[in-house]
Every structure is written in C-alpha cells, then in structure tokens.
N, C-alpha and C positions, 0 to 999 in steps of 0.2 A: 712807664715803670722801668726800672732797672735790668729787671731780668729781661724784658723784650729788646730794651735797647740794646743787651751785651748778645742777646739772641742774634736779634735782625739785622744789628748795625754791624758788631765785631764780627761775632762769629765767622758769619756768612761770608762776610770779605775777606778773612783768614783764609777760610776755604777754597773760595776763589782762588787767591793766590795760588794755595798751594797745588791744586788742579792745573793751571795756569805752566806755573815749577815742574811741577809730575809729567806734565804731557807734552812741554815745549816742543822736544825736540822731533816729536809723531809731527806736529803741526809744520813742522818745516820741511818734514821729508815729503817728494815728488809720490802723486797717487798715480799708479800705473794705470792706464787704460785698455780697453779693448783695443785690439786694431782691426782694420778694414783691408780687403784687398788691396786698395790703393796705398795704405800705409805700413803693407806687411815687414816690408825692410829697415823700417825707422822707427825709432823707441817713440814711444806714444805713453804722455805722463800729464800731468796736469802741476802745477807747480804754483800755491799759494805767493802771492803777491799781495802787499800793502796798498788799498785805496785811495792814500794820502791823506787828505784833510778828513777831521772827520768831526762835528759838530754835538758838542751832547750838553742835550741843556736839562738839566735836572731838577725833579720836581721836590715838592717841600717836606714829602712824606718818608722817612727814612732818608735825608740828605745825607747823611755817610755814604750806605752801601749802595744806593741809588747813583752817586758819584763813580765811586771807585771802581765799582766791581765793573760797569762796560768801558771804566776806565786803563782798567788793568787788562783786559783785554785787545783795546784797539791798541795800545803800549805793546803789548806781547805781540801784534802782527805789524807791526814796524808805524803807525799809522800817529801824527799828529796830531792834537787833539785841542778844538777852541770848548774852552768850559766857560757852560753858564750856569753856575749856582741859582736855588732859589732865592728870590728876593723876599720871599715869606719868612726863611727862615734865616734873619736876620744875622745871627751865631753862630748861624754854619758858615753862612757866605762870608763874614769878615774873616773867620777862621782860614777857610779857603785860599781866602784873597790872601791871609799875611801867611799862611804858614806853604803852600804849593810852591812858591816861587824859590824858595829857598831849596826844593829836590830835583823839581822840574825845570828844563830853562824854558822861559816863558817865551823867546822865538819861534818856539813848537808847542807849547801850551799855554797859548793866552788863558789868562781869566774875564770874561767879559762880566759886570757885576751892574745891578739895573734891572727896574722893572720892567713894564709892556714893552714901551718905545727903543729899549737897546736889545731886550729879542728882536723885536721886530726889525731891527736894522741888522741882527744878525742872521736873521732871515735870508734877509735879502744877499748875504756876500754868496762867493761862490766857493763851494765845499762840497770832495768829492762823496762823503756820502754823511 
C-alpha cells in the first residue's frame, strides 16, 4: 500500500539521514576515557575508525530502507560498501544497479546483482565486517 511504502520506505530513510546530518560530528569526536595509574600522564580517548569493507546484502522486504539506511550509515563512518540487492525483488535491484552508479563510484561501492550462487561467492571474498 501507499501509505506503508511512504511510511517504511521514505520516511524512515529520510530520517535516518537526517540523525545521520544531526549527529555527524558527536560521531567523530574522540570518547575520553578513564585512566589507570599506569596511564595517568597520557590522554586516554578512544577514537572511532572506519572497518573498511563492509558487505550488506539486502533482503526483499522493504528493499529501499532495508538498502539505504545501514547504507547511509557505514558511508557516514568512512566504510566501503559491496551491495547485494534482493534478486526477489526484481525493480528494486535493476533500479539499484542503474541508478547507484551514477552517485556512488562503484570502486568503493560495487553492486553485486544474482541470485544464490553470486551471494554465495560473495560470501566467500574477504570483507572487514
């Protein structure tokens, strides 16, 4: 229905974004920490870093926000991303495939597109998380 899809799909991704926009710059600044007797003289912080690759392969139900939104976030922590569309949902994924390349550069965000056997080979590469 209409109103779910501008619910589920739009809205929420909107959202995301804008939390995303809102908070950026909290997510970058260093979280201080406790210090120990051994580290009493030396700043002691913790400093978010990017994983690198990072594999999201999305399912058929809500293929917008189900994409986007851990999309838009592994993008906000500096992080790569190999997309695999549902192959179920056949309009999302051609969608995907022709309209992403055109925002995203595809050297940092393949589109892999395929059923079982090209998950399953995407399975197998090696991605940090």
């Amino acid at each position: 229905p209409q109103y779910e899809t501008t619910l589920m799909e739009i809205a929420l991704t909107r959202s995301e974004i804008k939390a995303i926009i809102d908070n950026f710059s909290s997510y970058m600044k260093p979280q201080h920490v406790s210090k120990t007797l051994a580290t009493m003289t030396d700043t002691a912080y913790i400093q978010a870093q990017p994983y690198g690759v990072v594999t999201l392969i999305c399912p058929w139900n809500y293929p917008v926000a189900l994409l986007f939104q851990p999309l838009i976030g592994a993008i906000a922590a500096g992080n790569c991303v190999v997309i695999k569309p549902s192959e179920v949902s056949t309009a999302c994924e051609a969608l995907f495939r022709d309209v992403l390349p055109k925002y995203l550069p595809s050297d940092c965000f393949p589109i892999v597109c395929g059923g079982v056997p090209e998950t399953s080979a995407l399975l197998r590469q090696r991605v940090d998380y």
